[in-house]
C-alpha positions as CSV (number, residue, x, y, z in Angstrom):
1,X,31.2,-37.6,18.3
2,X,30.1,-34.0,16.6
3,X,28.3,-32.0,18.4
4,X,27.0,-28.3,18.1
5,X,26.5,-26.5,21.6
6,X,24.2,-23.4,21.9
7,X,24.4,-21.2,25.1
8,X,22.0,-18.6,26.3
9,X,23.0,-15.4,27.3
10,X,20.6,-15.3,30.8
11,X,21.5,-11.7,31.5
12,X,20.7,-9.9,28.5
13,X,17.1,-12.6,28.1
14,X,16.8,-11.4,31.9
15,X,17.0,-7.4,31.4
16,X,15.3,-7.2,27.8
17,X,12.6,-9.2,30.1
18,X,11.7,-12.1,27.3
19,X,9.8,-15.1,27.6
20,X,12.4,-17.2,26.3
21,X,13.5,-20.8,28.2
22,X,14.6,-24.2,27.2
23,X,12.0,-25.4,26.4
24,X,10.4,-23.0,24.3
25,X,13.6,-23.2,22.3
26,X,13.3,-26.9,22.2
27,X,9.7,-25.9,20.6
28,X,11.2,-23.7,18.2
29,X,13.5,-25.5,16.8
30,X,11.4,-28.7,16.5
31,X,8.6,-26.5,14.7
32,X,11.3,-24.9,11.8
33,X,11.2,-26.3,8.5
34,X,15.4,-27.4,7.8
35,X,17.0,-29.1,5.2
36,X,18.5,-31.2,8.4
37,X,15.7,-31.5,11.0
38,X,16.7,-31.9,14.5
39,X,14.8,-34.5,16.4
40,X,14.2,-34.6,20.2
41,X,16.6,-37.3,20.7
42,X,19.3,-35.3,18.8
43,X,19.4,-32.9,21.4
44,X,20.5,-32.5,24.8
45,X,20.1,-30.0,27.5
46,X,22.8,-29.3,30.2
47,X,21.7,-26.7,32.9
48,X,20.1,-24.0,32.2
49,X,22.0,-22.2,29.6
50,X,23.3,-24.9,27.2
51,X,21.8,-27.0,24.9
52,X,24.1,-29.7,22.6
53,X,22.6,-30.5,19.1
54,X,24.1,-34.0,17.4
55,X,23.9,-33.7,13.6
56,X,21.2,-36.4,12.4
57,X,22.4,-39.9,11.4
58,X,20.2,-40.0,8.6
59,X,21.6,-37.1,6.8
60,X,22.4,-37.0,3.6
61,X,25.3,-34.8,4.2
62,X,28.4,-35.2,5.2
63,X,28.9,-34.9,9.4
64,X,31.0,-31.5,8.6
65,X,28.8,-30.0,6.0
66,X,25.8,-31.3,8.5
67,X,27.8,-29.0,11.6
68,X,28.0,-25.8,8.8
69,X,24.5,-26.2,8.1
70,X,23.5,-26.4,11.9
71,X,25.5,-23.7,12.8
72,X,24.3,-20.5,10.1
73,X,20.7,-22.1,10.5
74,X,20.2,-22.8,14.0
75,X,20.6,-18.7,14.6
76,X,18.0,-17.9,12.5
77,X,15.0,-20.1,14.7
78,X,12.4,-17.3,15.7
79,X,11.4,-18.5,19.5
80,X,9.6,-15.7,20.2
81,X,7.5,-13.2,18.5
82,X,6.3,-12.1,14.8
83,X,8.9,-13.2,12.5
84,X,8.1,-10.2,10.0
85,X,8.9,-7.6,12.7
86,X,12.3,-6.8,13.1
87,X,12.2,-4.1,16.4
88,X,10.0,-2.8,18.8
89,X,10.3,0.6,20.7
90,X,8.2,2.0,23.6
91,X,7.5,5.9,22.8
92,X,6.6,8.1,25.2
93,X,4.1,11.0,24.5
94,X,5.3,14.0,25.3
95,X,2.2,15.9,25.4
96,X,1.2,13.3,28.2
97,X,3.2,12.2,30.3
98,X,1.7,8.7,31.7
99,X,1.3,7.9,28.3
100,X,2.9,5.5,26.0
101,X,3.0,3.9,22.5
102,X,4.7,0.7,21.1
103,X,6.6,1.6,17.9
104,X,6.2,-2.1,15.7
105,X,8.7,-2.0,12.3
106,X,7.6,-4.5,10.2
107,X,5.0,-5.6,8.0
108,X,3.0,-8.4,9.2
109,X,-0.1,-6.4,10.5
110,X,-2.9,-9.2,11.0
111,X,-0.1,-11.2,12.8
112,X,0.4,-8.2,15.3
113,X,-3.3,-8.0,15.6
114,X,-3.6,-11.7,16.9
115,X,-1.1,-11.1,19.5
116,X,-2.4,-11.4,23.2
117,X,-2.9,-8.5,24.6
118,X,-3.4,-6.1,21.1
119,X,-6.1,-3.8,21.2
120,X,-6.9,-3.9,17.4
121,X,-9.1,-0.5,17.9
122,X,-6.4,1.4,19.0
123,X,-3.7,0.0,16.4
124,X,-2.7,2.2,14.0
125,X,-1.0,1.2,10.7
126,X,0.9,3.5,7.9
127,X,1.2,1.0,4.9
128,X,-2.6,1.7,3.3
129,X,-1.9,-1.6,0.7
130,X,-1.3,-3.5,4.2
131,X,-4.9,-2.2,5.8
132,X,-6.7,-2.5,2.6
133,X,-5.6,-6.6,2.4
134,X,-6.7,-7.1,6.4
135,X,-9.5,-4.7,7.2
136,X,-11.0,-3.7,4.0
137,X,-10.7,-0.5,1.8
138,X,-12.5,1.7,4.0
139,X,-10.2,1.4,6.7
140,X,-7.5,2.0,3.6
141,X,-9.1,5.2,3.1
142,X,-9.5,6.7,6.8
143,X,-5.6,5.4,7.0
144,X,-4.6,7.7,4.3
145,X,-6.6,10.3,5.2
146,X,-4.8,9.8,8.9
147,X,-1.2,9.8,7.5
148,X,-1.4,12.8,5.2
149,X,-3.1,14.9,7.6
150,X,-0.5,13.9,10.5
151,X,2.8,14.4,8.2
152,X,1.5,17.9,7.5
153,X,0.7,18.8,10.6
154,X,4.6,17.7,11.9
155,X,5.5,20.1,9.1
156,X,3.3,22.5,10.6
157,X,1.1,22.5,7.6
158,X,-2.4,23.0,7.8
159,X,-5.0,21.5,5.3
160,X,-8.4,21.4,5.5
161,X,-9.7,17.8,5.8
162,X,-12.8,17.8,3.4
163,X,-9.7,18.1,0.6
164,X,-7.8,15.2,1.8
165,X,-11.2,12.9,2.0
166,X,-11.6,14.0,-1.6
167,X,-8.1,12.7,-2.5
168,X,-9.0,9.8,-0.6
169,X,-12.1,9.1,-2.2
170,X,-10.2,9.1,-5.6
171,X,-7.6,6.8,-5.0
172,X,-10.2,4.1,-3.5
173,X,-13.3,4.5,-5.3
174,X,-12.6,1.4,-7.4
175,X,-12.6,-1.0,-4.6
176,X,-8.7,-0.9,-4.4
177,X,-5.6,1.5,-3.4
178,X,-4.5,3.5,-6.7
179,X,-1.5,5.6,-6.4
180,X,-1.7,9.1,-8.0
181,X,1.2,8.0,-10.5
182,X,1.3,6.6,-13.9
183,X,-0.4,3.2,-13.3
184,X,-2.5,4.6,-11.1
185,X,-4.2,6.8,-13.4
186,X,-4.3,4.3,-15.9
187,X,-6.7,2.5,-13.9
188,X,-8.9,5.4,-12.4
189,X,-9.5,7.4,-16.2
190,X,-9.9,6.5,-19.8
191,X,-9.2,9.3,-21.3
192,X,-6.1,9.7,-23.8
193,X,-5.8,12.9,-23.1
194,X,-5.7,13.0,-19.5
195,X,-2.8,9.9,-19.5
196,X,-1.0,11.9,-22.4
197,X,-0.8,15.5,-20.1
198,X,0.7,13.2,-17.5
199,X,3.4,11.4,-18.5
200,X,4.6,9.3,-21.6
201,X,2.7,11.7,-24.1
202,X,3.9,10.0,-27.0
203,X,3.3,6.6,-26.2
204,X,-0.4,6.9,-24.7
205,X,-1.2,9.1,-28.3
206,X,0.8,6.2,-30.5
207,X,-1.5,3.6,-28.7
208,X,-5.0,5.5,-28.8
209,X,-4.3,5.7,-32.5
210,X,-2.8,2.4,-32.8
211,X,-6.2,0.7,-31.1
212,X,-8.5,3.4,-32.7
213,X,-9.6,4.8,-28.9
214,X,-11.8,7.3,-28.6
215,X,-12.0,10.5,-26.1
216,X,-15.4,12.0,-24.7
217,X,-13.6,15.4,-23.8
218,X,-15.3,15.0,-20.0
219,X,-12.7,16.0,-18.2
220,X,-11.0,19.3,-17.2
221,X,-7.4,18.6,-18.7
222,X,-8.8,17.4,-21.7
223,X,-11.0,20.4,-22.5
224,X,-8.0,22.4,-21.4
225,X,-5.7,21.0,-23.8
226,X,-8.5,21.3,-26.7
227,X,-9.6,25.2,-25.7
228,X,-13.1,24.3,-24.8
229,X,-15.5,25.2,-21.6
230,X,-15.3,22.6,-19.1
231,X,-18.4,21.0,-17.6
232,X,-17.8,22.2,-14.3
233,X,-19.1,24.9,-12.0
234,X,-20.9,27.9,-14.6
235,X,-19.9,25.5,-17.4
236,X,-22.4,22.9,-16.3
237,X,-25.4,24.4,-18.0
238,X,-26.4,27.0,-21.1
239,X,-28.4,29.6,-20.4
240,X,-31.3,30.8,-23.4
241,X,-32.6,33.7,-23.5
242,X,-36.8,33.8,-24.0
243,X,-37.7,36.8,-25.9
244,X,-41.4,38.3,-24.8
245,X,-42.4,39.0,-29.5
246,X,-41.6,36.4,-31.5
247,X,-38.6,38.1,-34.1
248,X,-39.7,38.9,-37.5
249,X,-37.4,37.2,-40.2
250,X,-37.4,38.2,-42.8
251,X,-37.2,35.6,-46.4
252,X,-34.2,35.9,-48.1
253,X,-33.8,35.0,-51.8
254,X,-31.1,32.4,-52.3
255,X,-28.3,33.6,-53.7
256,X,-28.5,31.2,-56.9
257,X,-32.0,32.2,-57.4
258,X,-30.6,35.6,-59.2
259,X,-30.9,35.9,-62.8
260,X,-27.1,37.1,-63.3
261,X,-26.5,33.1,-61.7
262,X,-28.8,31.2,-63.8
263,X,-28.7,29.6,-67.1
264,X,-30.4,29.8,-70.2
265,X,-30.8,26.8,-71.7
């Protein structure tokens, strides 16, 4: 009879210090959606090590094509762990000593945060699209301030943090994460002028004309482009000047009003 054996390797599950037995495997491979399921009487366990796996009577598969599917599928049951995190590494601080971090690559954060033992207030997460989904957009906006402020300082670039909150604030003001790119601005302004100075002049000017838009000249690269004050800083306000005697002005004849300009009829 066909049969497809799987053996553990006990050192390397005893040194990397898993969780990982029988029966959890047995668990595993019960819970994982296959085009062949396995059922508990299709499988066998001899010792500690070694577990044999019949291909299913009821297949509609041939028994080899049953043993090929088993075997590339069978390696791919998670048993233990996230299934969107490929590696974990334990960091140690350098500036403490008795300190240390777990470095998580993947991209399932609410599944890391429901893990036993998580402290969710001290987990930290670079992907702001992936906080803004599970905690909200504030906590998208404190991550990108965090992550630009800590990849200058490893440069050993200093930037005053009032002017990263204010780059913050712009790309989440709208209740979602907007790039400082293309689409992004196309989403945060209106004006034609601002998307034309960016990129794709021709096509934002060919559409504006195209769908009759209309431009407010609010902003400063608009009244840059166009030469005028913007309405900024000491451009905010006019001034007018209140003189103390009213001026004297003086009537002036309209020019038509001459006799060498007028008719006779």
């Amino acid at each position: 009879m066909h049969s497809y054996s799987s053996k553990l390797n006990a050192r390397r599950i005893r040194l990397l210090q898993l969780e990982i037995t029988m029966e959890s495997i047995q668990n595993a491979i019960s819970s994982t959606r296959m085009m062949v399921p396995v059922r508990s009487m299709d499988r066998a366990v001899r010792g500690k090590t070694m577990m044999m796996i019949r291909p299913p009577s009821q297949s509609k598969m041939s028994k080899t094509m049953t043993m090929h599917y088993l075997k590339y599928n069978l390696a791919k049951v998670i048993v233990k762990g996230v299934p969107n995190v490929s590696r974990c590494v334990i960091h140690a601080d350098e500036k403490k000593g008795d300190s240390y971090r777990l470095l998580v690559e993947g991209t399932d954060f609410l599944s890391v945060l429901s893990q036993p033992g998580i402290d969710g207030r001290r987990t930290h997460y670079n992907n702001a699209l992936g906080v803004a989904d599970v905690l909200g957009i504030e906590a998208a906006r404190t991550c990108i301030i965090t992550e630009i402020l800590s990849t200058m300082e490893s440069h050993g670039i200093g930037l005053d943090r009032r002017h990263v909150m204010l780059l913050a604030d712009l790309m989440t003001y709208r209740g979602e994460v907007l790039g400082i790119t293309r689409n992004g601005l196309v989403k945060m302004k209106e004006s034609v002028l601002l998307l034309a100075s960016f990129e794709k002049t021709t096509d934002h000017l060919y559409e504006a004309a195209f769908f009759s838009q209309k431009d407010k000249i609010h902003g400063v690269s608009e009244c840059i482009i166009l030469g005028t004050p913007m309405t900024i800083g000491t451009g905010l306000f006019k001034l007018l000047h209140k003189h103390s005697v009213e001026p004297i002005i003086k009537k002036r004849q309209p020019l038509f009003d001459h006799p060498q300009f007028t008719l006779k009829l």
